[in-house]
mmCIF file as gemmi writes it, N, C-alpha and C atoms, coordinates in Angstrom:
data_model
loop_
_atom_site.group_PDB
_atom_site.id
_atom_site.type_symbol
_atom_site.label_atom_id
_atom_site.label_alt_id
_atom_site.label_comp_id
_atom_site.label_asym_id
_atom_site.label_entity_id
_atom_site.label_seq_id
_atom_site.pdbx_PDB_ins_code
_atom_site.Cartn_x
_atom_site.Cartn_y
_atom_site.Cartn_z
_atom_site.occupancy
_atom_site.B_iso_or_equiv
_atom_site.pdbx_formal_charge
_atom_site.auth_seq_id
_atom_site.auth_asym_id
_atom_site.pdbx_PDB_model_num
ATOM 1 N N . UNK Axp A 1 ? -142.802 53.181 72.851 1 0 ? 1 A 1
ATOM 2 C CA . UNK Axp A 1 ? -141.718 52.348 72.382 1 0 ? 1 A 1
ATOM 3 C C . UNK Axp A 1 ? -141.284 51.441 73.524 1 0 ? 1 A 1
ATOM 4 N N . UNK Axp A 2 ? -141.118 50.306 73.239 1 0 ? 2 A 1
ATOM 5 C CA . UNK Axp A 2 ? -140.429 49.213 74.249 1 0 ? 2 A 1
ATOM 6 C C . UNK Axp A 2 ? -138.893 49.474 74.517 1 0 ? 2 A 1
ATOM 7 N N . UNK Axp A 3 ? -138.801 49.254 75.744 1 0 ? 3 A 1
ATOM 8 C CA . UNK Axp A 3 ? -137.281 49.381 75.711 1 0 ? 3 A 1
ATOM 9 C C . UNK Axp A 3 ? -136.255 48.601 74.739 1 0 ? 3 A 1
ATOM 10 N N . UNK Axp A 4 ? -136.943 47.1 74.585 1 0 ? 4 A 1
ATOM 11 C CA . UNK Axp A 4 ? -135.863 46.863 73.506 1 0 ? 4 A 1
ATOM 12 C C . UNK Axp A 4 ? -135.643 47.076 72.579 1 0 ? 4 A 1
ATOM 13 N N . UNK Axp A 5 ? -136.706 48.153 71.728 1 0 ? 5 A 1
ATOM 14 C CA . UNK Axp A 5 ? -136.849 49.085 70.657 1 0 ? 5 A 1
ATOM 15 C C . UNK Axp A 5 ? -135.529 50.363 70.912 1 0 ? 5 A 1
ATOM 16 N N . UNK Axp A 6 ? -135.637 50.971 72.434 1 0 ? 6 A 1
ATOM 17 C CA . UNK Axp A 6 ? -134.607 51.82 72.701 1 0 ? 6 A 1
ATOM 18 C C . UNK Axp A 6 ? -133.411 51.457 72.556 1 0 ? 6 A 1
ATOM 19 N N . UNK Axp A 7 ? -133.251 50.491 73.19 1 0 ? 7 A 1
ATOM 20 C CA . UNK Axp A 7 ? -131.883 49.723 73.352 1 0 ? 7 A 1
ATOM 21 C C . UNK Axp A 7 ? -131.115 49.403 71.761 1 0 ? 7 A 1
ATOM 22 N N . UNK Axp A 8 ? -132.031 48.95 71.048 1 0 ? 8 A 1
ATOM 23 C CA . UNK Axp A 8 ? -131.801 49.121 69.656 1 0 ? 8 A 1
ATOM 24 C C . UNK Axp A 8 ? -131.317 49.546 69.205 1 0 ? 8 A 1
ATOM 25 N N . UNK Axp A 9 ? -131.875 50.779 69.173 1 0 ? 9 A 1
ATOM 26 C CA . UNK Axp A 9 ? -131.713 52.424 68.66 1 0 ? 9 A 1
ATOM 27 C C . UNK Axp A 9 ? -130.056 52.783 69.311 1 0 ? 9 A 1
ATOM 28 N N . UNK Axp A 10 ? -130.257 52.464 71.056 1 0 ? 10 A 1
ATOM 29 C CA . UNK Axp A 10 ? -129.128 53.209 71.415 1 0 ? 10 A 1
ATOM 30 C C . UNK Axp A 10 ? -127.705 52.268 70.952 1 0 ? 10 A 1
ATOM 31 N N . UNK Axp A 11 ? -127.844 51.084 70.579 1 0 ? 11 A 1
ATOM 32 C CA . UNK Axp A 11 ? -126.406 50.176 70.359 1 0 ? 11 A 1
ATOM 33 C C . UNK Axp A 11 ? -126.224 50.593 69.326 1 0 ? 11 A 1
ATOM 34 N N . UNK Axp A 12 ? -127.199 50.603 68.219 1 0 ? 12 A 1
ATOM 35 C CA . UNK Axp A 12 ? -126.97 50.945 66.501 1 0 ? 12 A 1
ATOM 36 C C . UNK Axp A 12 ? -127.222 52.638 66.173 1 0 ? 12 A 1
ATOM 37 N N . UNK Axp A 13 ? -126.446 52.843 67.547 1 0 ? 13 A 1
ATOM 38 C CA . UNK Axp A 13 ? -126.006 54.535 66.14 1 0 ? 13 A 1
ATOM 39 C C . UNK Axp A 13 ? -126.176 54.979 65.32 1 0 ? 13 A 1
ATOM 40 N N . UNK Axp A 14 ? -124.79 54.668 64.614 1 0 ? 14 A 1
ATOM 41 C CA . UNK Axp A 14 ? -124.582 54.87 62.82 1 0 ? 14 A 1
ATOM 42 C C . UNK Axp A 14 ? -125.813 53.775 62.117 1 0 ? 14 A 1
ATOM 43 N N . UNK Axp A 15 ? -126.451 53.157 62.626 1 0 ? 15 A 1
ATOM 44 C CA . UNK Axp A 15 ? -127.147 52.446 61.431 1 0 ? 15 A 1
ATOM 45 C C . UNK Axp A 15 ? -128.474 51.954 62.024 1 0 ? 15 A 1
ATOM 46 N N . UNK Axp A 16 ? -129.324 51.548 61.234 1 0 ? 16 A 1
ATOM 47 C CA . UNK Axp A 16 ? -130.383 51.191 61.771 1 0 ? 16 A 1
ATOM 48 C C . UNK Axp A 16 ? -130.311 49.483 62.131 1 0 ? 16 A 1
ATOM 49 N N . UNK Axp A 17 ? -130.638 48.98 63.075 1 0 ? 17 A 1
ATOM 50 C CA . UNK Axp A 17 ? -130.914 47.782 63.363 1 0 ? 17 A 1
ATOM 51 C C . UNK Axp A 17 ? -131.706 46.891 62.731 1 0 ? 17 A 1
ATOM 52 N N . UNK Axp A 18 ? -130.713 45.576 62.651 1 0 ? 18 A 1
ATOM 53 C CA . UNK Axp A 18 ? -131.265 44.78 61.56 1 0 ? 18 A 1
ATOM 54 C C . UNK Axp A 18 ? -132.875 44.568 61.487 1 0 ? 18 A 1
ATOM 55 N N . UNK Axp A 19 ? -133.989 43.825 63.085 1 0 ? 19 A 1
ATOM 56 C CA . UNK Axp A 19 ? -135.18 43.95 63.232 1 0 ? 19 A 1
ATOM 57 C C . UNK Axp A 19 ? -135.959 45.282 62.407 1 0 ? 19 A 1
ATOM 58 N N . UNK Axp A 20 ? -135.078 46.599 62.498 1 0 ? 20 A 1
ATOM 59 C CA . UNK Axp A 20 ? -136.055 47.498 62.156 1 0 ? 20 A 1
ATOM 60 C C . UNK Axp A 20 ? -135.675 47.682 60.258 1 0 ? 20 A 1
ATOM 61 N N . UNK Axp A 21 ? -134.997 47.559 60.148 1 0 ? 21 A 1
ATOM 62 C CA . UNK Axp A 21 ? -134.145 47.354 58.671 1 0 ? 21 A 1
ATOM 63 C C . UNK Axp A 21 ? -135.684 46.51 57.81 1 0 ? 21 A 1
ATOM 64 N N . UNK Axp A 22 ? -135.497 45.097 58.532 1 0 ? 22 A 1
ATOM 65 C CA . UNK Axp A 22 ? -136.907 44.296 57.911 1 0 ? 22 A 1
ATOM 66 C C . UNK Axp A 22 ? -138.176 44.442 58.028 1 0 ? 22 A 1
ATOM 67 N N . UNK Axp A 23 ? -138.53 45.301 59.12 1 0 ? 23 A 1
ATOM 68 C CA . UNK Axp A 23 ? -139.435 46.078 59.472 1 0 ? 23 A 1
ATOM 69 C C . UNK Axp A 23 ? -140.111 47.027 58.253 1 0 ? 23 A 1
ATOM 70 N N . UNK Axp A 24 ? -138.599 47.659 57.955 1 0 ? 24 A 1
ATOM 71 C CA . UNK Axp A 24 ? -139.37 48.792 57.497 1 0 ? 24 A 1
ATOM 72 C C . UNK Axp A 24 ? -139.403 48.575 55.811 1 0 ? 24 A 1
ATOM 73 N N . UNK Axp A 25 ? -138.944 47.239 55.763 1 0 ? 25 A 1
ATOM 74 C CA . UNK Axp A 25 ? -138.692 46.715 54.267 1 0 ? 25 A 1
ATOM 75 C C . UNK Axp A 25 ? -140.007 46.063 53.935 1 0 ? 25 A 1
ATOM 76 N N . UNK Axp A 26 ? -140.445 45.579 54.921 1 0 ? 26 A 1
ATOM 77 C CA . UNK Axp A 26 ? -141.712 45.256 54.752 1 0 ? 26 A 1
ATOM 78 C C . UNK Axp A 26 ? -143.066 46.022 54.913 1 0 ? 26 A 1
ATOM 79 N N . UNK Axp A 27 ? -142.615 47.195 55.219 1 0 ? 27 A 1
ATOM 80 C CA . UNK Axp A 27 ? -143.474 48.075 55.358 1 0 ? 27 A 1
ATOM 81 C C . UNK Axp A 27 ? -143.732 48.507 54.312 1 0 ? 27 A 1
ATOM 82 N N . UNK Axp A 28 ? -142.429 49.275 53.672 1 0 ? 28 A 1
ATOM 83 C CA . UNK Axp A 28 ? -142.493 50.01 51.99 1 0 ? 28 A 1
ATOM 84 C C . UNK Axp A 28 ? -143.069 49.017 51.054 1 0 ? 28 A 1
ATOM 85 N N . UNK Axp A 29 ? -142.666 47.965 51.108 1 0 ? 29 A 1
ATOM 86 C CA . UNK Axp A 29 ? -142.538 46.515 50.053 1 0 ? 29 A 1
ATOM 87 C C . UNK Axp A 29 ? -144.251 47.297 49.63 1 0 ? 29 A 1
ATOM 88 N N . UNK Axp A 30 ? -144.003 47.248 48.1 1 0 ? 30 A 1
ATOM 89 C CA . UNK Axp A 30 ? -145.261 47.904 47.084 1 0 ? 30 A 1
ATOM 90 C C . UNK Axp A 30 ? -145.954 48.558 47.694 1 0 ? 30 A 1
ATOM 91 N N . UNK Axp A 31 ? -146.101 49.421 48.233 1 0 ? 31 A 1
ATOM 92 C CA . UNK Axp A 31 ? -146.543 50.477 48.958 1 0 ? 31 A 1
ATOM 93 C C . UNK Axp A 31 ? -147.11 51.576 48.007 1 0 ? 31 A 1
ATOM 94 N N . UNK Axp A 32 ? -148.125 51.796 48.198 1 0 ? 32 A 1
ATOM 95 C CA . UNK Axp A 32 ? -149.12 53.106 46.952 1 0 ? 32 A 1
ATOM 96 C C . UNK Axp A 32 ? -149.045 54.363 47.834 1 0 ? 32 A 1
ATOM 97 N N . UNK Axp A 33 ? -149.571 54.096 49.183 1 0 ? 33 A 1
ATOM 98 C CA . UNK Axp A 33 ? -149.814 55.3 50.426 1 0 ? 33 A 1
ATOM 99 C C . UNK Axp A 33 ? -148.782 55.464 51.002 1 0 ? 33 A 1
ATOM 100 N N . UNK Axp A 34 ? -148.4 56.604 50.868 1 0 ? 34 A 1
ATOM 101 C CA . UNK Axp A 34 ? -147.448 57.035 51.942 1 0 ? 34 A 1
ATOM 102 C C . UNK Axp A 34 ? -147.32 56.452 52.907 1 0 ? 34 A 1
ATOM 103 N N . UNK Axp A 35 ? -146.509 56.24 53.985 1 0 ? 35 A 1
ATOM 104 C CA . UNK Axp A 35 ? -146.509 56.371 55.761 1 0 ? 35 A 1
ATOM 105 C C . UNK Axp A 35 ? -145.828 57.882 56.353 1 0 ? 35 A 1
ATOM 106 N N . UNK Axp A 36 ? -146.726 58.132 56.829 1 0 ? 36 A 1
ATOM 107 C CA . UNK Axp A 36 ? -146.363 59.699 57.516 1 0 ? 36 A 1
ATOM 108 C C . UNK Axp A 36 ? -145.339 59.517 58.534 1 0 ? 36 A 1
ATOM 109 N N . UNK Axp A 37 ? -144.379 60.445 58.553 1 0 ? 37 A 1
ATOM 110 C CA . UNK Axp A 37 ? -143.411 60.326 59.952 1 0 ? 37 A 1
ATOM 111 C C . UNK Axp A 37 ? -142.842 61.453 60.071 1 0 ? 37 A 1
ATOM 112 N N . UNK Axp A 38 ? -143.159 62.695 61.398 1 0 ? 38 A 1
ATOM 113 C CA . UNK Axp A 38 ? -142.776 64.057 61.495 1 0 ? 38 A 1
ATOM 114 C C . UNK Axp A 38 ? -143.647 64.898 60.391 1 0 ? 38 A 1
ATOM 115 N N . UNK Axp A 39 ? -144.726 64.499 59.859 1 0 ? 39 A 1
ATOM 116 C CA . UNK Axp A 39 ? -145.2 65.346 59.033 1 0 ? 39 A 1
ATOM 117 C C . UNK Axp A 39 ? -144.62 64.952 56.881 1 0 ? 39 A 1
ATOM 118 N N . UNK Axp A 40 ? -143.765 64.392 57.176 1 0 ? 40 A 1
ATOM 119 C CA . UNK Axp A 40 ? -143.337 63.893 56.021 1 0 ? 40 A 1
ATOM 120 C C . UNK Axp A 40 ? -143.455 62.324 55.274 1 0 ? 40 A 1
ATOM 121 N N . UNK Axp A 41 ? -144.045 62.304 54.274 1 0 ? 41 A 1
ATOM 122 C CA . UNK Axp A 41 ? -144.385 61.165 53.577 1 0 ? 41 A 1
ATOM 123 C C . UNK Axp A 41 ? -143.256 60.868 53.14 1 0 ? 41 A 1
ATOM 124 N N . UNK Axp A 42 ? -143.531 58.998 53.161 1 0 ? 42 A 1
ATOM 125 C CA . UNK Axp A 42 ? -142.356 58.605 52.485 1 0 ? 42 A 1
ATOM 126 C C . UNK Axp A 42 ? -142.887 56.745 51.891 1 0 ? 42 A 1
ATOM 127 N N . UNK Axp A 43 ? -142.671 57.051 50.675 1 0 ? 43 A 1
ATOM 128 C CA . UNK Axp A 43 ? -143.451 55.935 50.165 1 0 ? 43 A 1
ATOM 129 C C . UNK Axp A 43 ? -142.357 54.878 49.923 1 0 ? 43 A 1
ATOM 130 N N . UNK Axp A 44 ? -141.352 55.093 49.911 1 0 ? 44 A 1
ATOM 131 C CA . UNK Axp A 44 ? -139.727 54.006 49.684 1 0 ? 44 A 1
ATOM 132 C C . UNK Axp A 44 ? -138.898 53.908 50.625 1 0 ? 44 A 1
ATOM 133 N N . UNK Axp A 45 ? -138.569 52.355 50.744 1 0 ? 45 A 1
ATOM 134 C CA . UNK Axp A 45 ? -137.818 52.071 52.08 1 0 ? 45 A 1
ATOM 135 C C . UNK Axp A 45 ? -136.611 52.898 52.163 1 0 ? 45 A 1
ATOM 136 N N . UNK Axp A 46 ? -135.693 53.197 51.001 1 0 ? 46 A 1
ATOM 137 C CA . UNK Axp A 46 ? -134.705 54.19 51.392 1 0 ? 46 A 1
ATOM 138 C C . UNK Axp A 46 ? -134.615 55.328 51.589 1 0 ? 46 A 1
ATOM 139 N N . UNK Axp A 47 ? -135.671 56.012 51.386 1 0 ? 47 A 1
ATOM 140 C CA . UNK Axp A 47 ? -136.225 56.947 51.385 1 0 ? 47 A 1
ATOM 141 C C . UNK Axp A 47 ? -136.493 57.525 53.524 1 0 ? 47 A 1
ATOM 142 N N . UNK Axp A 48 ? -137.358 56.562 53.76 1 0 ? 48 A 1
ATOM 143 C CA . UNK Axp A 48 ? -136.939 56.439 55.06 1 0 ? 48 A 1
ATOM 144 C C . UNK Axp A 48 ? -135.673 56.497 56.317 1 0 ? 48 A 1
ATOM 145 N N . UNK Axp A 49 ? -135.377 55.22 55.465 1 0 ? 49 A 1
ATOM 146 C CA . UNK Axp A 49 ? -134.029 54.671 56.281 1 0 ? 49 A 1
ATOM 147 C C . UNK Axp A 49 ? -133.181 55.928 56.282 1 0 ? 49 A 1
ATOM 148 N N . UNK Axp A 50 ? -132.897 56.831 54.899 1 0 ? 50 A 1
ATOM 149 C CA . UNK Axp A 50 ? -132.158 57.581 54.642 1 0 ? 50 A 1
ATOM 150 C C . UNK Axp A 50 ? -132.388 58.968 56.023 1 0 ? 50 A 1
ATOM 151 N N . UNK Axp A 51 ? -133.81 59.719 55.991 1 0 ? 51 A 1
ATOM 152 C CA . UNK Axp A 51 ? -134.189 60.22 57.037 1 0 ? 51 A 1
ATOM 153 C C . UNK Axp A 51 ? -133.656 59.993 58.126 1 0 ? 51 A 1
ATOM 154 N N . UNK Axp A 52 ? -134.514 58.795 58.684 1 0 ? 52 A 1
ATOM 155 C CA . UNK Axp A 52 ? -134.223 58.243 59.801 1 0 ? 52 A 1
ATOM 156 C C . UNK Axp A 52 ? -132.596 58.426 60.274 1 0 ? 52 A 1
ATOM 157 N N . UNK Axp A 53 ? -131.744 57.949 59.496 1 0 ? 53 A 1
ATOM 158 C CA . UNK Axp A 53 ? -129.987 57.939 59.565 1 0 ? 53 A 1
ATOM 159 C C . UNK Axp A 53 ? -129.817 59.297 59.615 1 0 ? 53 A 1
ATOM 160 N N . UNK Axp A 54 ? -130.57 60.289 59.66 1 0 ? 54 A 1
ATOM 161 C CA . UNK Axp A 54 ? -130.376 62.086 59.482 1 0 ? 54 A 1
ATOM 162 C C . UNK Axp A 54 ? -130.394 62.234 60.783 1 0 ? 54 A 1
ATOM 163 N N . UNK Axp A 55 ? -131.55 61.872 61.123 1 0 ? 55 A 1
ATOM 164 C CA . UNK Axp A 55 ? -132.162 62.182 62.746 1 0 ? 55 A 1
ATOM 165 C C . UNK Axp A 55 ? -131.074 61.675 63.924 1 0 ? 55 A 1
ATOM 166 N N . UNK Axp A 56 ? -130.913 62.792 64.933 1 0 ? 56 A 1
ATOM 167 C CA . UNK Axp A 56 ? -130.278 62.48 66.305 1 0 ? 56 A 1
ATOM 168 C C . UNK Axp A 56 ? -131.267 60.78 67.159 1 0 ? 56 A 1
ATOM 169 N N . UNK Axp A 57 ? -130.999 60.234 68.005 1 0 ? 57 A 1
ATOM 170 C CA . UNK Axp A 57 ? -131.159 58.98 68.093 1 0 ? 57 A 1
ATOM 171 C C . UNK Axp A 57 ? -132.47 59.42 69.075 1 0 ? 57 A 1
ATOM 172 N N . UNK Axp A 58 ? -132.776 60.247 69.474 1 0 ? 58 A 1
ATOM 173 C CA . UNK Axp A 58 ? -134.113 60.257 70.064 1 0 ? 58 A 1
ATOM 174 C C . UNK Axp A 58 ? -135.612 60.615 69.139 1 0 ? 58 A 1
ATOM 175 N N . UNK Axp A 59 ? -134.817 61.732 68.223 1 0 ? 59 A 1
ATOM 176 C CA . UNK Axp A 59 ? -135.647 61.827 67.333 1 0 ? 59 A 1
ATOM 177 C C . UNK Axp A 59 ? -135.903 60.379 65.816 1 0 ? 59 A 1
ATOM 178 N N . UNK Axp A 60 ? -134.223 59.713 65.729 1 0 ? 60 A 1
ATOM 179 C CA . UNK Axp A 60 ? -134.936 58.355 65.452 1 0 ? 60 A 1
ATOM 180 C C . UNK Axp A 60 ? -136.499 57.642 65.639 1 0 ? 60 A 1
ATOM 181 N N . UNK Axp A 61 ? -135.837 57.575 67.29 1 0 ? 61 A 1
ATOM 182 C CA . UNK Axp A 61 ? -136.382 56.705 67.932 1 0 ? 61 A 1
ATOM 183 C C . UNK Axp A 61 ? -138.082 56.972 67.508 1 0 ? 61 A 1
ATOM 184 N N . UNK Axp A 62 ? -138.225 58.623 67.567 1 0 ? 62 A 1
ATOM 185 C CA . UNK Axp A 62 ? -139.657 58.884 67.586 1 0 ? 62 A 1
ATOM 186 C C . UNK Axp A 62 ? -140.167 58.293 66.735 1 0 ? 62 A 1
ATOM 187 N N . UNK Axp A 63 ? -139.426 58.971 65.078 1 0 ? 63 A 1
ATOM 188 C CA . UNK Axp A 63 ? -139.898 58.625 63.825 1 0 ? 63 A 1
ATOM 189 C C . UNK Axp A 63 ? -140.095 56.798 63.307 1 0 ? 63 A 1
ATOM 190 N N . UNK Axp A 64 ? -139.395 56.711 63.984 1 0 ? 64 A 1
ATOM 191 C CA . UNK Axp A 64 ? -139.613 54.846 63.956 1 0 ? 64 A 1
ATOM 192 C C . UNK Axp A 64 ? -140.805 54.442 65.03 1 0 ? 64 A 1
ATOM 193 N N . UNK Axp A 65 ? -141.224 54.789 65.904 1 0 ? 65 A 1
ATOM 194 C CA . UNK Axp A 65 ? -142.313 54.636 66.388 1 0 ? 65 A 1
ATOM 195 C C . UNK Axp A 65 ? -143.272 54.89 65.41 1 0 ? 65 A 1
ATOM 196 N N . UNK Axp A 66 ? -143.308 56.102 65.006 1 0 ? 66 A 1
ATOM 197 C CA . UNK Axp A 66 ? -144.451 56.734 64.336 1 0 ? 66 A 1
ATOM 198 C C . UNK Axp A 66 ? -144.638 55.28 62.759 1 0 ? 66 A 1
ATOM 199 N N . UNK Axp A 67 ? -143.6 55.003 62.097 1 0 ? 67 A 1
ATOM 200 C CA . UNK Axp A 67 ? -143.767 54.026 61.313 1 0 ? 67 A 1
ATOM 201 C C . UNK Axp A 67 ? -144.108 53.022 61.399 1 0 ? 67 A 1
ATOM 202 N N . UNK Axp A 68 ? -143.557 52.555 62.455 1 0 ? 68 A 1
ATOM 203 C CA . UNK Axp A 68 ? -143.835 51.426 63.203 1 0 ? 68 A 1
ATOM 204 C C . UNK Axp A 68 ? -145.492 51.249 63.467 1 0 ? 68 A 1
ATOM 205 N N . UNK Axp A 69 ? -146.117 51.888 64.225 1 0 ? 69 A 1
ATOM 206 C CA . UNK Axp A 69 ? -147.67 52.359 64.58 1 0 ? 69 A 1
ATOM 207 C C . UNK Axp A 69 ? -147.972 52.117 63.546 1 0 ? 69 A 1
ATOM 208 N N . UNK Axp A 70 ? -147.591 52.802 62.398 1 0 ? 70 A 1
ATOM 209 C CA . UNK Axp A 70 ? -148.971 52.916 61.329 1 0 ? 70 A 1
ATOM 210 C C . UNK Axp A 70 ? -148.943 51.108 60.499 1 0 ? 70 A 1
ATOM 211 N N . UNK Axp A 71 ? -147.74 50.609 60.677 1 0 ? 71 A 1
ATOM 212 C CA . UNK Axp A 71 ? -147.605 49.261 59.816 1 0 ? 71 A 1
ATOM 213 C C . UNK Axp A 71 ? -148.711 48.375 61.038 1 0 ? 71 A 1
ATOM 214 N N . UNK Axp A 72 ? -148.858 48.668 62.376 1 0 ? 72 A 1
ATOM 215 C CA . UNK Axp A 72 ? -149.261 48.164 63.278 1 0 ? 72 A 1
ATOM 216 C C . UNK Axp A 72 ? -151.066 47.99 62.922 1 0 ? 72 A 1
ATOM 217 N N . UNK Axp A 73 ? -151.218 49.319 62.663 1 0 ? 73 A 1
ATOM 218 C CA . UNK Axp A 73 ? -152.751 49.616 62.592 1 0 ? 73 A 1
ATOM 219 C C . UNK Axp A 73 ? -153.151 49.452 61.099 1 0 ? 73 A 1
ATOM 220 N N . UNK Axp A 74 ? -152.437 48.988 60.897 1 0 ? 74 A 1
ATOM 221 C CA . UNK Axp A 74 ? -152.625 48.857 58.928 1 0 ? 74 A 1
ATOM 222 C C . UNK Axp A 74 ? -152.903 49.449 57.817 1 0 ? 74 A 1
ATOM 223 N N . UNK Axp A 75 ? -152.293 50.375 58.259 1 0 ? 75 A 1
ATOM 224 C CA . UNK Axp A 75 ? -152.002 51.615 57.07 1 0 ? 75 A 1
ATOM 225 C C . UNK Axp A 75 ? -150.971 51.287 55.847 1 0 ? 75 A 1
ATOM 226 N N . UNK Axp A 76 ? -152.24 51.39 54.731 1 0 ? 76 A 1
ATOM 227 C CA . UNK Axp A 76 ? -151.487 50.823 53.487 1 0 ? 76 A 1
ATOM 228 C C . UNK Axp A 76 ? -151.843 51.754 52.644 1 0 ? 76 A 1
């Protein structure tokens, strides 16, 4: 993760940051395959986001990497 990925994470607390918000909207957007994160599939952006907002901010941080990666390497 880049630091300004951390930095992210660490200003937006309570919520996810707008960059990763569209991120991950575009990730789900018609989505058939899962994206794995911690072992758990999640085929809908709120579905995620919702998680993610569960998780302490390091373990965020992980699980948004891990999503992040797979939209990277093109996992659809």
């Amino acid at each position: 993760m880049s630091e300004t990925d951390s930095e992210i994470v660490e200003a937006e607390g309570d919520d996810l940051s707008r960059p990763q918000k569209r991120l991950l909207k575009r990730l789900y957007n018609g989505r058939t395959v899962p994206v794995m994160a911690d072992e758990r599939p999640f085929l809908r952006y709120k579905d995620a986001a919702r998680y993610l907002l569960s998780l302490d901010l390091d373990a965020r941080a992980a699980a948004y990497a891990q999503m992040k990666a797979q939209a990277r390497d093109g996992v659809r």
